[in-house]
N, C-alpha and C positions, 0 to 999 in steps of 0.2 A: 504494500500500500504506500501511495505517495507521501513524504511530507511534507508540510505545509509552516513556512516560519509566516507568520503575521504580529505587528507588534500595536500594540495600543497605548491610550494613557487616558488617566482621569483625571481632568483640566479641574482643579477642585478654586472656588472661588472663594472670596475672605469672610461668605455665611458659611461654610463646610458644603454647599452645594456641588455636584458633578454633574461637568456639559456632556451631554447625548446628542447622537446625532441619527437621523432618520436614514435609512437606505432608499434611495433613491428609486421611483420606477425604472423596470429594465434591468434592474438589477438582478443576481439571487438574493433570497429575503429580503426584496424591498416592503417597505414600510415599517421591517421589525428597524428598532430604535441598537443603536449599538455606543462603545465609547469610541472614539475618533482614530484614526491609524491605519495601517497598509501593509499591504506584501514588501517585504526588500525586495530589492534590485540584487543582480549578482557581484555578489563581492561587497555589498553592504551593511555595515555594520546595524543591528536594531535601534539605536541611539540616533545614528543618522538617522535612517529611513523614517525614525519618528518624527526629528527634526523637520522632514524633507513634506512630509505627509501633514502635519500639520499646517506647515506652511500653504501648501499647494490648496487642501480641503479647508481652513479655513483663514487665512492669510495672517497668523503669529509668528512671531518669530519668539523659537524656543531655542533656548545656550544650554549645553548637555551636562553641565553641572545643576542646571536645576531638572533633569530627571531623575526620580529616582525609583526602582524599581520593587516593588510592591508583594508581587505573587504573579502567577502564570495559568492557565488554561492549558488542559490536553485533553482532547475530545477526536473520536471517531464520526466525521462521515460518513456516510456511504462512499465513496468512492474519493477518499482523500483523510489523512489524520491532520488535524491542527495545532501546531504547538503555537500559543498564543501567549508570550510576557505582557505583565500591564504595569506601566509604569505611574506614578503621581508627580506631576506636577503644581507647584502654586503661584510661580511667576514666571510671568512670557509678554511680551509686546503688543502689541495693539487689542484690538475687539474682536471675539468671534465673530466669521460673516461666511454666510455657506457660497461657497465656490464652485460648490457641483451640484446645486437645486436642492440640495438636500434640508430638510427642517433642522431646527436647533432647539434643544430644551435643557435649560438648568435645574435637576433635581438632587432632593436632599435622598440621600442613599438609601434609607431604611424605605424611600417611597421606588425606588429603583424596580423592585419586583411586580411593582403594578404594570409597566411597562412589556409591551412582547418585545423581548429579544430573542438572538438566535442563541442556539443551547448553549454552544463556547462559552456566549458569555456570564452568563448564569452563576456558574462558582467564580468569580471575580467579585460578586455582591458582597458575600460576605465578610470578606478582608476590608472592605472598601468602608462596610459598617462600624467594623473593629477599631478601623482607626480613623474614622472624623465621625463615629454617632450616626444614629438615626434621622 
């Protein structure tokens, strides 16, 4: 089975809120709600390509001393495994603005599970709770 490196982060705000982002139609699992992030590129570090992905999807700029990385996702597809790092951030440059039609929502963690996501992300809630509250 193939794998799959994707990396993520929770853009966490100065209420302890975490930015979601919508999957775009067209997509696979569009409209489930996910946290913001991307495939590397080859040869690409997850630090970068988070850098890189933020940037592009909502136009911050993130310095890779303020990532820091949290816990991880491993989940089976059907036809693909995921190994998914989630990193936290709490400071980066400008305003979230979706870039690629996608919606934006600022939620407080413990509400994170009202939310459809896709399964990956699911165990990343809990850590996420653990450490900025409900």
């Amino acid at each position: 089975m193939k794998l799959v490196l994707v990396v993520a982060c929770a853009l966490v705000d100065p209420d302890h809120r975490v930015l979601v982002t919508q999957r775009p139609e067209g997509k696979q699992l569009a409209g489930l709600w996910e946290f913001p992030g991307g495939k590397l590129e080859p040869g690409e570090r997850p630090e970068a390509a988070l850098i890189r992905e933020l940037n592009e999807e909502l136009g911050l700029l993130v310095k890779e001393p303020c990532l820091a990385p949290l816990t991880f996702a491993s989940y089976a597809y059907e036809d693909f495994h995921l190994l998914m790092p989630l990193y936290i951030c709490r400071r980066w440059e400008g305003t979230p603005m979706s870039r690629e039609g996608q919606a934006l929502k600022w939620v407080r963690p413990g509400k994170l599970r009202e939310l459809a996501m896709p399964p990956a992300d699911e165990p990343l809630i809990p850590p996420l709770i653990d450490l900025l509250g409900p």
